[in-house]
C-alpha positions as MATLAB code, in Angstrom:
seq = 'XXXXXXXXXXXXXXXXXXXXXXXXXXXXXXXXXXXXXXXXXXXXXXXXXXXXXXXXXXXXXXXXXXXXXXXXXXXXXXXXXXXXXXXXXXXXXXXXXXXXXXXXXXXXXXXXXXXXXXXXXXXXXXXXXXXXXXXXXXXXXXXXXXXXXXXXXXXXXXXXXXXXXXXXXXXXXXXXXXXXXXXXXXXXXXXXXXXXXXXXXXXXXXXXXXXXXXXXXXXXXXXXXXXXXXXXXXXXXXXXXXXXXXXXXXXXXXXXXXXXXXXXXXXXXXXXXXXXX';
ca = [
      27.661   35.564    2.001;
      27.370   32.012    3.084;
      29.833   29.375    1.996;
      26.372   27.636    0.510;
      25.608   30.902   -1.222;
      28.678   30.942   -3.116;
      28.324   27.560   -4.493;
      27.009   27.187   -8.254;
      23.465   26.166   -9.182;
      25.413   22.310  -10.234;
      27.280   22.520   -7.119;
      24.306   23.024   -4.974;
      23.001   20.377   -6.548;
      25.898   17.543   -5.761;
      25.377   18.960   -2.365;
      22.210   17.725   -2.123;
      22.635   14.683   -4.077;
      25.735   13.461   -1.767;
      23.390   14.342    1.638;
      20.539   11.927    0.119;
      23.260    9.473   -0.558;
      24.933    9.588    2.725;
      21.291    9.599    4.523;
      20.633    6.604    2.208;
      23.687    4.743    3.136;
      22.958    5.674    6.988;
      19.244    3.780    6.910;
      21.138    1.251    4.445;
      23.589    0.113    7.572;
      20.630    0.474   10.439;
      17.465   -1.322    8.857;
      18.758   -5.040   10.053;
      18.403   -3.732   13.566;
      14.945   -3.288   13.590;
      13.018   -4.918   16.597;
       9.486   -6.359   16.910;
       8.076   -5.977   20.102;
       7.808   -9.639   21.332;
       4.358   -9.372   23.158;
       2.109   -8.618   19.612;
       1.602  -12.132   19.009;
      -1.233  -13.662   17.020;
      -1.402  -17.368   17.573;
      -4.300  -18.824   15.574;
      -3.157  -19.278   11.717;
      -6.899  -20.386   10.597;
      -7.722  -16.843   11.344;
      -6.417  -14.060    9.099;
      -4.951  -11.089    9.733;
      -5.668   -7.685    7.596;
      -2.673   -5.358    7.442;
      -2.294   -2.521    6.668;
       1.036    0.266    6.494;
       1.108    4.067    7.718;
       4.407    5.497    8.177;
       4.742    9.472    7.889;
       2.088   12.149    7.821;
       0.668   11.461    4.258;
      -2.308    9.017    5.747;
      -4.123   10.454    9.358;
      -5.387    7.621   11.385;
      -8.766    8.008   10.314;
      -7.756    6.319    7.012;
      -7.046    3.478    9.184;
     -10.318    3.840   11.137;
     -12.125    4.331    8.042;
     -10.409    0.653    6.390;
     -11.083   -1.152   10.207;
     -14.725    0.250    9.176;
     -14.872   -0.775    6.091;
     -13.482   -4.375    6.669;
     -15.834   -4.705    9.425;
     -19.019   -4.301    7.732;
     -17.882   -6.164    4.601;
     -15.935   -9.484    6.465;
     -17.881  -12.288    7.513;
     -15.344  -14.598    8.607;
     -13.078  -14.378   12.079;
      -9.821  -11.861   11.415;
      -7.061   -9.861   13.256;
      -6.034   -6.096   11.909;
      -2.300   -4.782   12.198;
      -1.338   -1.936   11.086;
       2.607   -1.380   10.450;
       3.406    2.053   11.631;
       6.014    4.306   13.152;
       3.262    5.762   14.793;
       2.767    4.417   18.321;
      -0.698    6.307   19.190;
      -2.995    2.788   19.710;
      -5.590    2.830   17.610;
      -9.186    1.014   19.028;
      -9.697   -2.625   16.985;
      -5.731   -2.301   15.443;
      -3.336   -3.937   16.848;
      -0.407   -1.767   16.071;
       2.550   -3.115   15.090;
       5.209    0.041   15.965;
       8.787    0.466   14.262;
      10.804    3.192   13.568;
      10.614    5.171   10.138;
      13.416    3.639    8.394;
      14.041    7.380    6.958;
      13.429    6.330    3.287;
      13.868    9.384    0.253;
      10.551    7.934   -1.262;
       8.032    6.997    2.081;
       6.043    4.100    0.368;
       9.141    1.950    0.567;
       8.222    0.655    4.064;
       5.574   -1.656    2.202;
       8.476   -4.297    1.460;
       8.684   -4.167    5.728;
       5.312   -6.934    5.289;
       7.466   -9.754    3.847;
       9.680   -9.702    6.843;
       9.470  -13.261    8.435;
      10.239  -12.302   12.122;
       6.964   -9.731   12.300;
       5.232  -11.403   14.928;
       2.185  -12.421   12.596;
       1.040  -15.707   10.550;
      -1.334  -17.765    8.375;
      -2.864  -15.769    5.643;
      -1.905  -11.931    5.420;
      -4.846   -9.827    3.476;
      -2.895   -6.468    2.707;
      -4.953   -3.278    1.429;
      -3.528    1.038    0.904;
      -5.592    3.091    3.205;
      -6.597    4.621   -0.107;
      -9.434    1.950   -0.939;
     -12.919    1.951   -0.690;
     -14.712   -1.847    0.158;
     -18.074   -1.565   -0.348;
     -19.253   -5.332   -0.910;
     -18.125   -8.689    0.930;
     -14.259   -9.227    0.474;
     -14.245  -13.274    1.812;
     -13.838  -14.236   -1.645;
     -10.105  -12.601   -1.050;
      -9.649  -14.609    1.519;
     -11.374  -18.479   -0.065;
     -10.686  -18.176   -3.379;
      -7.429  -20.662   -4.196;
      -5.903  -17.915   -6.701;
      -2.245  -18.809   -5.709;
       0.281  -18.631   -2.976;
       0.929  -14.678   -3.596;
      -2.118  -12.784   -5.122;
      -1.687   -9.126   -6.449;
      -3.443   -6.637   -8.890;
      -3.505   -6.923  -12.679;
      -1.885   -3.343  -12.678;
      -4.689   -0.705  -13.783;
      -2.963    0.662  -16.677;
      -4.857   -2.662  -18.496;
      -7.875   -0.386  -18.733;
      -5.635    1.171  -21.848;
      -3.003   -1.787  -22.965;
      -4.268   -5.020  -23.947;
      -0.958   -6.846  -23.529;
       0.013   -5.272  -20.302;
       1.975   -7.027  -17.730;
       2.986   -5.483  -14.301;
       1.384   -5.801  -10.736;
      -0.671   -3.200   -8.440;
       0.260   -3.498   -5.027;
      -2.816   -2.011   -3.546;
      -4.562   -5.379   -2.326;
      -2.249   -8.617   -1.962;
      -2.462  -12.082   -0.280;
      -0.211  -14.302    0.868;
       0.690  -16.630    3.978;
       3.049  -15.053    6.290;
       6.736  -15.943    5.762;
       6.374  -18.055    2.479;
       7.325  -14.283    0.214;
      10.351  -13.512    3.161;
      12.753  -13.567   -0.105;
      11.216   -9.880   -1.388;
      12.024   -8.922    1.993;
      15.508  -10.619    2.214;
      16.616   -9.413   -0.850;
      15.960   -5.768    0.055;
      17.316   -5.594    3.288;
      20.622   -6.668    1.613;
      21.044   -3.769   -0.532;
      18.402   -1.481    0.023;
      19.888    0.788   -1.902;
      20.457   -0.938   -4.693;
      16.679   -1.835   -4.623;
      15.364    1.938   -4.959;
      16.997    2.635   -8.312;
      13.463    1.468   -9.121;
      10.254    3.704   -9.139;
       8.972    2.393   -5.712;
       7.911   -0.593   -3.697;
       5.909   -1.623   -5.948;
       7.895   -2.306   -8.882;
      10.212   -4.145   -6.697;
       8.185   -6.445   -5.444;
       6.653   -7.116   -9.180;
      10.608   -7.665  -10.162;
      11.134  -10.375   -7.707;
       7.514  -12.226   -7.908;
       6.572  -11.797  -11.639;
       7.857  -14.968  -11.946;
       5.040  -16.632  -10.173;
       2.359  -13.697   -8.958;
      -1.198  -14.368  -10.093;
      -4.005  -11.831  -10.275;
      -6.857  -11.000   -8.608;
      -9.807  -11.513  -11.174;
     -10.265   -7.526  -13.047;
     -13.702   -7.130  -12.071;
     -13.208   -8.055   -8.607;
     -11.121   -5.125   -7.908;
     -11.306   -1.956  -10.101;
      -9.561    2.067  -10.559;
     -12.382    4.023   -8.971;
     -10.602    6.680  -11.791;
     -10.242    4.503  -14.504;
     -12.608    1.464  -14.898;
     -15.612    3.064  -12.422;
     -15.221    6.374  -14.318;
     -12.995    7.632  -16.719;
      -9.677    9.857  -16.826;
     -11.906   11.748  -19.591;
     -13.164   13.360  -15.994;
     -10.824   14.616  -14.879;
      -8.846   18.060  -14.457;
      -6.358   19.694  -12.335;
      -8.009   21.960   -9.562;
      -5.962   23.677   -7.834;
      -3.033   21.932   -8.000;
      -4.640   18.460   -7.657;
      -6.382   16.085  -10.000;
     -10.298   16.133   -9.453;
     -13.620   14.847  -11.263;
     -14.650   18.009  -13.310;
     -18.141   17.113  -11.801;
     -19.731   14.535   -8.900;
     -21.342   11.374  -10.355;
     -23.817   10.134   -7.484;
     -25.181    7.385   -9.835;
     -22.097    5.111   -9.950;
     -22.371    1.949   -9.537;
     -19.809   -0.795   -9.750;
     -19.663   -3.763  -11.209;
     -21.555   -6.430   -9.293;
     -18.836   -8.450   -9.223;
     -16.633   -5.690   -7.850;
     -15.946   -5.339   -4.151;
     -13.050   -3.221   -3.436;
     -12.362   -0.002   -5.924;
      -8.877    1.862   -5.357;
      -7.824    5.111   -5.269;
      -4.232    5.061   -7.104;
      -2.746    8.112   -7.430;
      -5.429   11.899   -7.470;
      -8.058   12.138   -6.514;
      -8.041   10.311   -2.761;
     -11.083    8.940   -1.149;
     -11.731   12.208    0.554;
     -11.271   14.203   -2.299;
     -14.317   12.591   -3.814;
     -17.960   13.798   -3.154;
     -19.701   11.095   -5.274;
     -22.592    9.005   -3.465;
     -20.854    5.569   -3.219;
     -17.830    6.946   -2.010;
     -19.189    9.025    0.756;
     -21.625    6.280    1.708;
     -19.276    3.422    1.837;
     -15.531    5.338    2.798;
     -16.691    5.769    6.736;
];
């Protein structure tokens, strides 16, 4: 019998805890050494640049495709596309903008990576998840003079009247003015992931001054487009009981996201299968 087999169910466990710690602690010491490669350079800050972030296997490149797609048809005005990655495999209209996986517990925690000032980027950055489906003109993202850091009204307003916390799923903001939420990480990562995720951290340090995209501009494909009435667990996964192929969004609505089950491609419903490609 192994010396690991003769430990006790709680001993296992404070095992496992103390390897996530020290593997924590490890990525703690190393993320201030990470490099940008000094010829991805974008030089014109009248034109903007959509980013994007794909580190791990969750997301395949053709969510990436699928959002260069959907940005094309649905942008008007001159732009650049990045996508932060630790994958290097180019990716045709991306630039890719490669660093290592910082070896996070929790994956999504690479988003706070955007806010750091020496990424090779500026002007206005126009982030969106690969889990979003644009399916009317997003310039009004881009013109409207909502503030100098724009997030979402977090979706859970659908069922609180008073609620207050961001989405993180589409933001705006000019490269190198938010380098604080990045700053303040990078000193104690660590101590930052005691919260949830990325997300909450960046709401903790810009609540202060964060504005909102307008509610009907962006919307829950599962919550405001349909309704959580609709869905069940299927296999392990939440699903629509049933397709819908007669949705329609609100008029004012271009972008709808996909927080949480089901994903784009999990969804068979007209509007997304016509408009995530």
């Amino acid at each position: 019998m192994s010396n690991q087999e003769e430990l006790t169910k709680e001993q296992r466990r404070a095992l496992k805890a103390a390897k996530r710690l020290a593997k924590a602690e490890k990525f703690s010491n190393e993320i201030k050494s990470v490099e940008y490669p000094q010829h991805f350079n974008f030089t014109d800050s009248n034109r903007p640049t959509i980013l994007c972030v794909r580190f791990g296997n969750r997301y395949g490149t053709e969510y990436v495709e699928r959002l260069r797609n959907m940005v094309s048809r649905n942008l008007s005005i001159p732009y650049n596309m990045a996508c932060l990655t630790d994958d290097p495999k180019p990716i045709e209209g991306v630039q890719t903008l490669y660093q290592p996986n910082a070896g996070y517990l929790k994956g999504w925690w690479h988003k706070v990576h955007m806010f750091d000032p020496s990424l090779p980027l500026i002007g206005k950055i126009l982030y969106f998840d690969l889990d979003v489906v644009i399916h009317r003109p997003i310039d009004k993202l881009l013109t409207a003079n909502l503030g100098s850091f724009v997030a979402i009204h977090d979706f859970n307003r659908k069922f609180f009247s008073n609620w207050s916390h961001m989405n993180s799923s589409v933001m705006l903001w000019t490269h190198g003015e938010q380098r604080h939420i990045w700053e303040s990480f990078s000193q104690n990562p660590k101590e930052a992931q005691r919260l949830p995720g990325d997300q909450d951290y960046i709401w903790k340090i810009s609540r202060s001054y964060v504005k909102f995209w307008p509610k009907d501009w962006i919307q829950s494909y599962k919550w405001e487009i349909r309704s959580r009435d609709q869905l069940i667990v299927r296999n392990g996964k939440r699903q629509f009981r049933t397709d819908d192929h007669d949705i329609e969004p609100d008029k004012d609505c271009c972008v709808t996201v996909f927080h949480g089950d089901p994903k784009p491609q999990d969804v068979k419903d007209k509007f997304v299968v016509d408009n995530w490609c």
